[in-house]
N, C-alpha and C positions, 0 to 999 in steps of 0.2 A: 686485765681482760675480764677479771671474773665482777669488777665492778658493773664496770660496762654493762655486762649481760643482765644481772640483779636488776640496775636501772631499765635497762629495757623491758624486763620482766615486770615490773614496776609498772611502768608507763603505760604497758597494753592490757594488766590489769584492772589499773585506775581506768582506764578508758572505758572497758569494757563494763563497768561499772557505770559508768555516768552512762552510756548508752542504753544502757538494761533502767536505769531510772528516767532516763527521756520517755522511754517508749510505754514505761508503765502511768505516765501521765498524759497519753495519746488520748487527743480528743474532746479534753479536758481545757477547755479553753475559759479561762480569766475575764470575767464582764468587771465593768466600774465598779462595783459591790463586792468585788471577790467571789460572787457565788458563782461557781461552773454551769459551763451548758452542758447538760447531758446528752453526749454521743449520741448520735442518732447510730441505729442500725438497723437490718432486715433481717428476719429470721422466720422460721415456716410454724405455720400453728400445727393444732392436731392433727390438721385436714390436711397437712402438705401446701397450703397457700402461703404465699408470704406476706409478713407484715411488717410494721417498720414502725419505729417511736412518733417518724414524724406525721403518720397518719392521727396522734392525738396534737398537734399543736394548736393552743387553747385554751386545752383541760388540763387540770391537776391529775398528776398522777401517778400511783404508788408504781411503782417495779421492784419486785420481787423476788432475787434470787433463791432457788430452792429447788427441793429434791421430793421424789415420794418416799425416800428412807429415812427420811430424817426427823427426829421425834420434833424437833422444837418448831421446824417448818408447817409440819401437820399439824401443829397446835395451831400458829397462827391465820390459816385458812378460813377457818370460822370468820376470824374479825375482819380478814378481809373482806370475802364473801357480803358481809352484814354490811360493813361499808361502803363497800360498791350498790347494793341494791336500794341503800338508803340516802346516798348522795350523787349516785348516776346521772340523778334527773339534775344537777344542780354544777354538773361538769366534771363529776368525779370517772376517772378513766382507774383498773387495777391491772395492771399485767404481770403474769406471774411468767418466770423466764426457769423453765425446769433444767437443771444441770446433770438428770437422769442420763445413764450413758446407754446403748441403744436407741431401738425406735421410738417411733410416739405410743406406738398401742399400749403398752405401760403407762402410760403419762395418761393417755384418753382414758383408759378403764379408771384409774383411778381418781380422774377430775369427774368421771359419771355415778361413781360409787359417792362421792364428797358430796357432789351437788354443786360443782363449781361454774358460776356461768361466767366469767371474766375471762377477758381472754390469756390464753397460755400458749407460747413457743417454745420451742426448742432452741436452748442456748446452746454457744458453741464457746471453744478457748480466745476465741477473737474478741467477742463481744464482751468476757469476764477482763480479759487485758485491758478494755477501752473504759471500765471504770475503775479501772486503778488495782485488778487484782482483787477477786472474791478468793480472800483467805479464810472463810469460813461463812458457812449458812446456819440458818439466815440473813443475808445481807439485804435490807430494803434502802430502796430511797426518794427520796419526796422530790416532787417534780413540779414546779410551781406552771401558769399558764403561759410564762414567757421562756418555758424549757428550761430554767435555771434550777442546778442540783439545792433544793435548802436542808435537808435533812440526809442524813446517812445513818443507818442502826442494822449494827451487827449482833446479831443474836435475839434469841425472844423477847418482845416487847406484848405488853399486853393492849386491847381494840382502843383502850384510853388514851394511849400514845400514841396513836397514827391518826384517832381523831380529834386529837386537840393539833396536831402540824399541818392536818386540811384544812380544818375547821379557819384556820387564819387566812388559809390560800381560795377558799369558795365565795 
């Protein structure tokens, strides 16, 4: 009897397991190259509008997981910022996706204090699930014009590294 139950305990573990890794590769779909599409989602800017990944379909485009408490995040702003206003015109798109908990007014004051003109949402736990689990910020990722994920970097990189993974895709 007491086998028995072990194995069943077993069985709905293991299960429960392969389901919890299904779901953390949700949306993440496998092109002929192995490179993923990047999940499309919707999410409300500062303004409360909503916006959606698939409104840049085209453009290169960085997305940005990130916080305003976070030192290495508020580092990398700068180079984003620089590279959006300097490859904007050439199909460069930057969205920074804030994982700040409350409202936007946080988020707003401090993209107007920065000087940040790219646009920025409000992320949710939905959207960090659909790529695979932001275990840590900053997570960026590079987004080529056919929506396909080529680049993934977690933790600070400096303006040299995100402009040499556009600079291929422009």
């Amino acid at each position: 009897m007491r086998t028995k139950r072990g194995f069943l305990i077993f069985i709905i573990v293991g299960s429960l397991l392969v389901a919890a890794g299904l779901l953390s590769c949700q949306g993440q779909v496998a092109t002929g190259d192995a490179k993923p599409t990047a999940p499309d989602f919707t999410l409300k800017d500062l303004d409360g509008r909503p916006f959606s990944l698939s409104d840049t379909k085209g453009k290169v485009v960085i997305l940005d997981f990130w916080a305003t408490w976070c030192p290495p995040c508020r580092m990398e702003i700068p180079h984003f910022e620089s590279l959006y206003r300097e490859y904007g015109n050439r199909g460069l798109v930057v969205i920074g996706i804030s994982l700040d908990r409350g409202d936007a007014s946080a988020v707003r004051s401090f993209a107007e204090d920065n000087g940040i003109s790219y646009p920025i949402v409000i992320g949710d736990q939905e959207t960090t699930i659909l790529y695979g689990g932001i275990r840590g910020i900053p997570t960026t990722f590079v987004i080529d014009r056919k929506g396909r994920i080529v680049e993934k970097f977690v933790g600070y990189r400096s303006k040299e590294v995100f402009e040499s993974a556009i600079n291929k895709l422009l």
